[in-house]
C-alpha positions as CSV (number, residue, x, y, z in Angstrom):
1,X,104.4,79.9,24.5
2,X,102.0,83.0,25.0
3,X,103.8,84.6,27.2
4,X,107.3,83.6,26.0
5,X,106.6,84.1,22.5
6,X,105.3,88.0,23.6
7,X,108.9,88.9,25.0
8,X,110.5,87.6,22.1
9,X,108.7,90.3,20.4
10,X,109.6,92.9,23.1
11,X,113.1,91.6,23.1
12,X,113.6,92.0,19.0
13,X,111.5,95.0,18.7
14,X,113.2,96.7,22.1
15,X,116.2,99.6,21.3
16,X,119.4,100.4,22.7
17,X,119.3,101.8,26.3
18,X,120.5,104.8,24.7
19,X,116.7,105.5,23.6
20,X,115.7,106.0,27.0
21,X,115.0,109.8,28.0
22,X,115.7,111.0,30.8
23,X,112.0,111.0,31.8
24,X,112.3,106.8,31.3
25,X,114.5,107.1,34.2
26,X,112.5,109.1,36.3
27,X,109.7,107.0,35.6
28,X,112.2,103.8,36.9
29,X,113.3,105.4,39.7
30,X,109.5,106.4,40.7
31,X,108.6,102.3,40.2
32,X,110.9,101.5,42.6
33,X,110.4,103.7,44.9
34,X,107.0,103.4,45.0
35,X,107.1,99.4,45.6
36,X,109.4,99.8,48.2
37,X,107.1,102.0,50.5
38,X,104.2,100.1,49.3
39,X,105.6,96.9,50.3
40,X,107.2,98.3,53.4
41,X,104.2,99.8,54.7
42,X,101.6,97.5,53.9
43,X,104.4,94.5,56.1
44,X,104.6,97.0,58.6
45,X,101.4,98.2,59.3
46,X,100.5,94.0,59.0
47,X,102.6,92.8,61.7
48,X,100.5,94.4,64.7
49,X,97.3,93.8,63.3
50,X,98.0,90.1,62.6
51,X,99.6,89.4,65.6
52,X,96.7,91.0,67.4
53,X,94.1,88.7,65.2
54,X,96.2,86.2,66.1
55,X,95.6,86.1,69.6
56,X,92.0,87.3,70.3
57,X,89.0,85.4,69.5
58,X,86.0,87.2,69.2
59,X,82.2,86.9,67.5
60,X,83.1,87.4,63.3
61,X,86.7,86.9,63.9
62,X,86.4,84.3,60.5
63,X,84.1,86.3,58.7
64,X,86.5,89.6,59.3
65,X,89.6,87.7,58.1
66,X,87.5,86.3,55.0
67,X,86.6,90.1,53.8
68,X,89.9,90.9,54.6
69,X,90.5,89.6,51.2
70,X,88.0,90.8,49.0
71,X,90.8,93.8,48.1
72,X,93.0,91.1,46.0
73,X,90.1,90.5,44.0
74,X,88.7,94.0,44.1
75,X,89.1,95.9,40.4
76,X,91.6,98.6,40.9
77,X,88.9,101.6,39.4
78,X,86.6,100.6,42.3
79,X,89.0,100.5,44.7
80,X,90.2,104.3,43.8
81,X,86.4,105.1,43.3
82,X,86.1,104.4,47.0
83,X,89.8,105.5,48.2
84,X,88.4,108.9,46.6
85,X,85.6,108.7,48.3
86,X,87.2,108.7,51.8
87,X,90.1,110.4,51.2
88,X,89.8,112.5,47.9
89,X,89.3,116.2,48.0
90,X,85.7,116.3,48.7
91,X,86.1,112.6,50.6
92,X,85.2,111.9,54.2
93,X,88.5,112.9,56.0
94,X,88.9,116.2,53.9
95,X,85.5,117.0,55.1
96,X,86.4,116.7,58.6
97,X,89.6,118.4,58.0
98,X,87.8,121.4,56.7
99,X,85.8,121.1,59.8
100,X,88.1,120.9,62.3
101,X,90.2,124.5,60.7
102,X,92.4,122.3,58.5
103,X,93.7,122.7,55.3
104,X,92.3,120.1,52.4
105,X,95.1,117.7,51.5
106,X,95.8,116.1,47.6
107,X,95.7,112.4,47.3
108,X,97.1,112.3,44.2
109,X,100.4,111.7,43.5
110,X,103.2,109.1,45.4
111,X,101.0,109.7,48.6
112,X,97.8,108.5,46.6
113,X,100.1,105.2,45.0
114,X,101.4,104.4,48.0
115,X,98.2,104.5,49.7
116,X,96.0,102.5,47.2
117,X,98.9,100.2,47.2
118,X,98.5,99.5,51.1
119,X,94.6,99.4,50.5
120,X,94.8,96.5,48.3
121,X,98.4,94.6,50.1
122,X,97.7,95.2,53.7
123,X,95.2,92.7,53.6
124,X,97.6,89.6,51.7
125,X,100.7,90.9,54.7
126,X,97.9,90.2,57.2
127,X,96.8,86.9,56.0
128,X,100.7,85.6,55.2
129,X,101.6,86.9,58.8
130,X,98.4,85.1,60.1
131,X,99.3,81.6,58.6
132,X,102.9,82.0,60.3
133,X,101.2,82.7,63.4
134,X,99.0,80.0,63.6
135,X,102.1,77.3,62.3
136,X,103.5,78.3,66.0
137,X,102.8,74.8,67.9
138,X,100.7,75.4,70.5
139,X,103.2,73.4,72.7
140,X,105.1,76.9,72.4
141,X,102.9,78.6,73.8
142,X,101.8,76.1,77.0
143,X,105.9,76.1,77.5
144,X,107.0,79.8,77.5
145,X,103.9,80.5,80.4
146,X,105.0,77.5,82.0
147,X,108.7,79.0,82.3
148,X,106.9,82.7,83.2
149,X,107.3,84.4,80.2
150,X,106.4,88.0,79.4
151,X,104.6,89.2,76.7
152,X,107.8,90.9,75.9
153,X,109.8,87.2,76.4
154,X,107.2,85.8,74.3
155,X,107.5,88.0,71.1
156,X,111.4,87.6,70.9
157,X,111.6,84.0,70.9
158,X,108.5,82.7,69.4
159,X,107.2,85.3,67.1
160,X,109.8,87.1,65.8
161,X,111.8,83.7,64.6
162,X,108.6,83.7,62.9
163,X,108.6,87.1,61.1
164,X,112.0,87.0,60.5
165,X,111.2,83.9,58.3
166,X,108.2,85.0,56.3
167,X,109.0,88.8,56.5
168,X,111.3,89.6,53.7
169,X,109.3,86.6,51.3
170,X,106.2,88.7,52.4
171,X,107.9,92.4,51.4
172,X,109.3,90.7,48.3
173,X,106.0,89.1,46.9
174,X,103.8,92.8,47.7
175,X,106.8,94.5,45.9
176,X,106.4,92.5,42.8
177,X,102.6,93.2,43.0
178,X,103.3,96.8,43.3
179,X,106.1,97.4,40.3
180,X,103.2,95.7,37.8
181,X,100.4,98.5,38.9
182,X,99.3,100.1,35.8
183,X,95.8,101.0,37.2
184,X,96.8,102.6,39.7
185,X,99.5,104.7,38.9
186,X,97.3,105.5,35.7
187,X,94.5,106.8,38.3
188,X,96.6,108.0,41.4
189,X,99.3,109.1,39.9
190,X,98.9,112.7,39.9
191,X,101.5,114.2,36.8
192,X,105.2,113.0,34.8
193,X,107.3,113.3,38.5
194,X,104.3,110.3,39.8
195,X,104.7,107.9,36.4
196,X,105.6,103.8,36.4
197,X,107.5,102.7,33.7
198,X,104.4,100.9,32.8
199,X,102.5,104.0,32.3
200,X,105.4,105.3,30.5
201,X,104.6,101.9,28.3
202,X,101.4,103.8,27.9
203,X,102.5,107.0,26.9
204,X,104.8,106.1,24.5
205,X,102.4,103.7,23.1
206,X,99.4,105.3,22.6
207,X,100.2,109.0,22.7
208,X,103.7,108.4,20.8
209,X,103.3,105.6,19.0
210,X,107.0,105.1,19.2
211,X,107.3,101.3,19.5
212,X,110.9,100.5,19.9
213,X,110.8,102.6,22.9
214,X,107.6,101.1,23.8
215,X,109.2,98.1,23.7
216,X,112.5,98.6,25.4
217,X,110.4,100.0,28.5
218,X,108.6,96.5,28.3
219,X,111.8,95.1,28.2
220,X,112.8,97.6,31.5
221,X,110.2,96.3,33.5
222,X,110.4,92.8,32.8
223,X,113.5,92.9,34.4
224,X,112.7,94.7,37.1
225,X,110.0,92.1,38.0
226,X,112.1,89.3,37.0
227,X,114.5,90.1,39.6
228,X,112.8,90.9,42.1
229,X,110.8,87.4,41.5
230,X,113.9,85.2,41.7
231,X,115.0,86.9,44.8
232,X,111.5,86.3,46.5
233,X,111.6,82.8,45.4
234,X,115.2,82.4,47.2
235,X,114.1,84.2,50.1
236,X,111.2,81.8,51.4
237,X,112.8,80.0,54.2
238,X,111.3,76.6,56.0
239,X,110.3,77.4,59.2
240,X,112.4,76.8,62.6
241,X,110.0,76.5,64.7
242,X,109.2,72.7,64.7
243,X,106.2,71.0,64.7
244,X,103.4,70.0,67.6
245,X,100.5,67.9,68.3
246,X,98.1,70.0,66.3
247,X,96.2,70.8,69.3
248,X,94.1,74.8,69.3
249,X,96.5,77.4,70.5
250,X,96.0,78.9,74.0
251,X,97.2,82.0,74.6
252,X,98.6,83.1,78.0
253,X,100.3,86.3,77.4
254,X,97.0,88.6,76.5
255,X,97.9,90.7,79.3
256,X,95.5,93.4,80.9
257,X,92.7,95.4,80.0
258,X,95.1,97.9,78.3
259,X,96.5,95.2,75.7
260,X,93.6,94.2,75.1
261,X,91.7,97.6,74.1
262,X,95.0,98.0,72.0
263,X,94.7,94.8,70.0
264,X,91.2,95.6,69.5
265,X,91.9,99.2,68.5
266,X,94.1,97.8,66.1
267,X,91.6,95.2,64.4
268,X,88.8,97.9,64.4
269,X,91.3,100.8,62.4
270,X,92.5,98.0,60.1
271,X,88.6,96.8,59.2
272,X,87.5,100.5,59.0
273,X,89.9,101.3,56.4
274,X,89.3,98.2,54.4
275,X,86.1,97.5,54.7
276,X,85.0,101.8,54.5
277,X,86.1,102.7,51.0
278,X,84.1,99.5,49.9
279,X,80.9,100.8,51.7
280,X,80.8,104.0,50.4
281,X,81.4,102.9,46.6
282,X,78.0,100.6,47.4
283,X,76.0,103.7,49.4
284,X,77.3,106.3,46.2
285,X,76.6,103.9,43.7
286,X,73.2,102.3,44.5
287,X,71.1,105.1,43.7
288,X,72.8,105.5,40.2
289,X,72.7,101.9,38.8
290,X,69.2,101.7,37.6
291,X,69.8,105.0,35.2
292,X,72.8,103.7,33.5
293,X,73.5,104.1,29.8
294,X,73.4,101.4,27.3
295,X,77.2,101.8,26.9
296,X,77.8,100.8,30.4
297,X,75.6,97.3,30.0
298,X,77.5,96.9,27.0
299,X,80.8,96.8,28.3
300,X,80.0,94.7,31.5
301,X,78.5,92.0,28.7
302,X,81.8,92.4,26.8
303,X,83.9,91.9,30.2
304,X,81.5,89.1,31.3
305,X,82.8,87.2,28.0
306,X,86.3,88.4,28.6
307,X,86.3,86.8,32.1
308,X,84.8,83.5,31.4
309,X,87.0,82.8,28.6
310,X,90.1,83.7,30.5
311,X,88.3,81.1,32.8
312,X,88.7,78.7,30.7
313,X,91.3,79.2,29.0
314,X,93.2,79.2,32.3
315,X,91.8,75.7,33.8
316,X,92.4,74.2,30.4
317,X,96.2,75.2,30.0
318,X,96.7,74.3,33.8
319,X,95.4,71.1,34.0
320,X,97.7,70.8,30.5
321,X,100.7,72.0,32.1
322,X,100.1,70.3,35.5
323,X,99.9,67.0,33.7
324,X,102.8,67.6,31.4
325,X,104.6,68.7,34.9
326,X,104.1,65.0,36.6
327,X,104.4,63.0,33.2
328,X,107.9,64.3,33.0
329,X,108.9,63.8,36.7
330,X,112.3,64.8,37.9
331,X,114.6,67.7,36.6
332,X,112.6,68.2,33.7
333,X,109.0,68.0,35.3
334,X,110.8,70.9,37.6
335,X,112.0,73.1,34.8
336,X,108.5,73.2,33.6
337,X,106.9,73.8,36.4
338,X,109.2,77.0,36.7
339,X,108.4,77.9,33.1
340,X,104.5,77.9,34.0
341,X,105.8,80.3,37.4
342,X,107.8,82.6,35.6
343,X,104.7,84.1,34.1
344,X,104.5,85.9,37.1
345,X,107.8,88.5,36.3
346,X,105.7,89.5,33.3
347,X,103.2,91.9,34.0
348,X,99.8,92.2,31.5
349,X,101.4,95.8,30.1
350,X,104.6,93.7,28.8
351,X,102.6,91.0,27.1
352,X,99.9,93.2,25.2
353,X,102.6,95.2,24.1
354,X,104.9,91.9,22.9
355,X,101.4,90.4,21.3
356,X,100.7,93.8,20.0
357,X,104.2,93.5,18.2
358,X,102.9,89.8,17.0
359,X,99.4,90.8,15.4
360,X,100.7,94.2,13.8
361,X,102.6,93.2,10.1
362,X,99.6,90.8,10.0
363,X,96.3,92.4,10.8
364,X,94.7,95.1,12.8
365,X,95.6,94.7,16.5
366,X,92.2,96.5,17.3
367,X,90.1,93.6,15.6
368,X,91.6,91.7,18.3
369,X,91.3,93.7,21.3
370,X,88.9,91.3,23.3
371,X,91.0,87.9,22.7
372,X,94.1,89.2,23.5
373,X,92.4,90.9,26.8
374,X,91.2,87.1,27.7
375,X,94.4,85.3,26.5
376,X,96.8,87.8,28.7
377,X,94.8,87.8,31.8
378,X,94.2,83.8,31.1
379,X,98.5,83.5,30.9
380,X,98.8,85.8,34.0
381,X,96.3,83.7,36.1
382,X,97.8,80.3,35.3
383,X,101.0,80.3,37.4
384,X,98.3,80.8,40.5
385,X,96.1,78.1,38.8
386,X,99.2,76.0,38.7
387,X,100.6,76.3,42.7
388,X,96.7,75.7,43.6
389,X,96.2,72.7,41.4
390,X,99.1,71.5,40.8
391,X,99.6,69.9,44.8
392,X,96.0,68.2,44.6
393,X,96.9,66.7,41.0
394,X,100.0,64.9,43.0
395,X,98.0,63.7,44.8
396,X,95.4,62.2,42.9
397,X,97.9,60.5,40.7
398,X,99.8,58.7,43.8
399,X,96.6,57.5,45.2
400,X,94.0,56.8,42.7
401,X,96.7,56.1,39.3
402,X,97.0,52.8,39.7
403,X,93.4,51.7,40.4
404,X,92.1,54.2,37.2
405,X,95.0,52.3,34.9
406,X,93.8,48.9,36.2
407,X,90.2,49.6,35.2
408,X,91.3,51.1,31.9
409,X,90.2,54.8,32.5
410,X,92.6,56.9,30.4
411,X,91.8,60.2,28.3
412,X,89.2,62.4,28.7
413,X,87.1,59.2,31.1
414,X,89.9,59.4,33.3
415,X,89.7,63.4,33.7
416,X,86.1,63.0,33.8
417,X,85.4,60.2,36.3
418,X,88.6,60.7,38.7
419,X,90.6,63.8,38.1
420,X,87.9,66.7,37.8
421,X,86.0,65.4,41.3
422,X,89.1,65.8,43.0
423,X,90.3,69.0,42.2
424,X,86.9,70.6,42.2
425,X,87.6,72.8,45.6
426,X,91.5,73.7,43.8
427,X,89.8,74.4,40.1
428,X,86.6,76.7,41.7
429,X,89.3,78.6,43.8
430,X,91.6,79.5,40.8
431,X,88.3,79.7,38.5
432,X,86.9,82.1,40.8
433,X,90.0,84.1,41.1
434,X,90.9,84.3,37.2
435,X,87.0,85.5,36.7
436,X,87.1,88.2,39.5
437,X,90.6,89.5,38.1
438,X,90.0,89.3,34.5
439,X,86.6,91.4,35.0
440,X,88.2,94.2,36.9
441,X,91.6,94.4,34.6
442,X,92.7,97.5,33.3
443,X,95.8,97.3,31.3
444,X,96.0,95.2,28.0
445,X,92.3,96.2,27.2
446,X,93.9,100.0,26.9
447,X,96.6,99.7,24.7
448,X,94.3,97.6,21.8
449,X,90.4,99.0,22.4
450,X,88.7,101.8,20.8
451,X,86.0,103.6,22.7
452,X,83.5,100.9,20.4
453,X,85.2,98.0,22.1
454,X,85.5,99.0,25.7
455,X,85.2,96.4,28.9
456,X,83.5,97.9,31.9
457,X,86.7,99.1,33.8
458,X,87.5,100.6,30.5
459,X,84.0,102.3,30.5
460,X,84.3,103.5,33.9
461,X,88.0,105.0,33.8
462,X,86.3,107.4,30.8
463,X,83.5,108.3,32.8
464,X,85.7,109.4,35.8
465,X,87.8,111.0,33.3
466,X,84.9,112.9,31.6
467,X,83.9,114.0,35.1
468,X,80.3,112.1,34.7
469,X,80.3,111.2,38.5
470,X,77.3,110.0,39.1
471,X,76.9,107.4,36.0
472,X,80.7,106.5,37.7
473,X,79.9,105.2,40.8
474,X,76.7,103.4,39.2
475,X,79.1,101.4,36.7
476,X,81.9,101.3,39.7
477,X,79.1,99.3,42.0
478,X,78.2,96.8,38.8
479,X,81.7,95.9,38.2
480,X,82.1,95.4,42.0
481,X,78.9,93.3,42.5
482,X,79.9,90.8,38.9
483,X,83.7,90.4,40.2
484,X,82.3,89.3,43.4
485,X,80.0,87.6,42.2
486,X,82.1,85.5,39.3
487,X,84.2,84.7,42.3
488,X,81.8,83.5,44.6
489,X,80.2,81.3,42.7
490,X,83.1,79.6,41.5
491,X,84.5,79.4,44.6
492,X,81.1,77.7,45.6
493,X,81.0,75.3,43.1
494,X,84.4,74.7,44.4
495,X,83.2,73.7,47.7
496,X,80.1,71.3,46.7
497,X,82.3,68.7,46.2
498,X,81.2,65.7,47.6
499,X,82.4,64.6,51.1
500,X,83.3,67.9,52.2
């Protein structure tokens, strides 16, 4: 209903097409284009490293691949803090570019997108391509040396069925990511020929204060995402490579000592430019955090609240939904399943500016800056609350509902006793990522806050903006350390559940 009843508001308050300007459609055009190398790259540059991850074993192998994903859950400001910090005019590789003779390059603009958009996406193309990898039966492999293949022989018909099955779902899933990317085209962008249409949201929200045009851009991007959802959800294919005996996959095709210096040239260049901006926003920040204003402390309390009520309101309404989902069964348990998934082709930027509509005739949006920040990021967690509970509540029902209804445990003793136990690991996953992402979002928080009502990431974008560097990378390493944190130890208390 949250989300629903915001584009309602979008919808009636939304203009003709007519209303666009030609900058609207610049702005369109730049979206698109800038998902399309975004997604394209971060898939490309994936493939190689995965596959080389995929066949090498090495000390930290499993802890590399875990950090791997600490990007998804990275706030976007810290993640440009240390981008800048590498490769920002007085970064790392511009140093040694000036050394070397060479001219100083400009991160900002499409370059700068495109490249924060690969930061944070290489990383989920890696781990999707991974999982395909290791779905290859092992009995594969033990065959295709047995009949002499190559390495060559080996890639064409093992692993490229493979990609040719999770490729394009891959592509289309980092492409959706990439068209909702307020932060970063708000940070990176550079200038009008670099704007999304959701900074164009923005713009015409809080520097114009034209609504209906606020509204049809809403409306713009909605479909954009919407259609690029329902073509990634028809895209995922089963796979055709059959199953095994589950035994460990042995490789035979690692080849000499000049493959495998490549592969591990590969995994070293993909860990150094994930896990080096993340290192210097800890090494710039450190000495800075002590010496923080009050403001700062402030506005990490406020986002502390903001994340652990989108917490909760996201486990609540999931469980809800999941058990609404499997009461109904059949055609109508599907359809609302899909409801609770189509959350997804609505970014944050289209609901806050749908709920803004809502809240406007009847109070000041302002006064309500902070629980429409939690309920957004609460409704824009819960379709990945949903796919990780949802499987585990199926469960749970086919083997335990029966003995809970013959000993009379229904309601809230039911929940209590049988249900919460066994989604613990499921709930502390989808916990720990709503907290992570709800404490580094920058989007809904902009269009209803005043500088007296600011979240940390709010905090930090106008210190970057007001050139206060230092206080900056203090407030950047605080809102790293309480994402990771928040995420951890859900994630943990995920994991304590009893027999595993």
């Amino acid at each position: 209903m949250l989300n629903f009843g915001a584009l309602g508001a979008v919808t009636w308050r939304a203009e003709g097409l007519s209303a666009l300007r030609g900058s609207d459609w610049a702005a369109v055009r730049f979206t698109v284009l800038q998902a399309l190398l975004s997604a394209g790259l971060s898939v490309l540059l994936a493939i190689p490293i995965a596959r080389a991850l995929a066949r090498r074993e090495f000390a930290g192998r499993g802890l590399l691949i875990t950090l791997m994903g600490a990007p998804f859950i990275l706030p976007t400001l810290v993640a440009v803090l240390g981008l800048l910090a590498v490769f920002g005019r007085s970064g790392l590789v511009n140093q040694m570019f000036e050394a070397l003779g060479f001219a100083r390059f400009n991160i900002f603009g499409l370059h700068g997108v495109v490249l924060a958009h690969v930061f944070y996406n290489l990383p989920l193309a890696t781990r999707i391509l991974l999982q395909g990898w290791a779905a290859i039966p092992a009995e594969r492999f033990r065959l295709a040396a047995a009949l002499g293949f190559s390495g060559r022989d080996t890639f064409r018909q093992l692993e490229a069925p493979m990609l040719r099955d999770l490729v394009p779902g891959a592509f289309l899933v980092i492409f959706l990511i990439c068209l909702t990317s307020f932060s970063v085209a708000l940070t990176m962008g550079g200038g009008p020929r670099a704007t999304t249409v959701e900074l164009a949201i923005y713009q015409a929200f809080r520097f114009d204060f034209d609504m209906g045009r606020a509204a049809l851009l809403a409306l713009v991007q909605f479909g954009l995402c919407a259609v690029a959802g329902v073509i990634a959800w028809r895209v995922a294919l089963p796979s055709s490579l059959g199953g095994g005996l589950d035994r460990p996959v042995q490789r035979f095709d690692l080849g000499a000592r000049g493959l495998r210096l490549w592969d591990a040239a590969l995994i070293l260049a993909g860990a150094l430019f994930l896990l080096v901006p993340l290192g210097m926003v800890i090494l710039r920040g450190a000495p800075y955090v002590a010496g923080l204003p009050a403001e700062v402390w402030q506005a990490a309390g406020r986002s502390l609240m903001v994340a652990l009520g989108a917490t909760a309101a996201t486990i609540a309404m999931t469980l809800a939904l999941a058990h609404a989902v499997l009461a109904l069964g059949g055609t109508r348990g599907a359809v609302l399943e899909w409801l609770g998934l189509a959350a997804l082709a609505a970014s944050p930027l289209v609901i806050g500016t749908g709920l803004f509509l809502l809240i406007r005739p009847l109070a000041n949006p302002r006064d309500f800056a902070l629980l429409v920040t939690m309920l957004v990021n609460a409704g824009m967690a819960m379709p990945f609350a949903l796919r990780l509970i949802l499987p585990d509540l199926r469960a749970e029902m086919a083997t335990q509902g029966r003995l809970a209804a013959a000993l009379g445990l229904h309601g809230w003793a039911r929940l209590r006793i049988v249900t919460l136990p066994r989604l613990r690991r499921p709930l502390g996953f989808a916990a720990g990522l709503t907290a992570a992402l709800s404490m580094g979002d920058l989007g809904v928080i902009m269009l209803f806050a005043e500088r007296e009502g600011a979240t940390l990431p709010m905090q930090l974008y106008r210190l970057m903006n007001a050139y206060r560097q230092d206080d900056a990378a203090g407030a950047a390493l605080v809102l790293l350390a309480a994402s990771l944190a928040l995420f951890v130890v859900f994630e943990r208390w995920g994991r304590g559940r009893a027999g595993t």
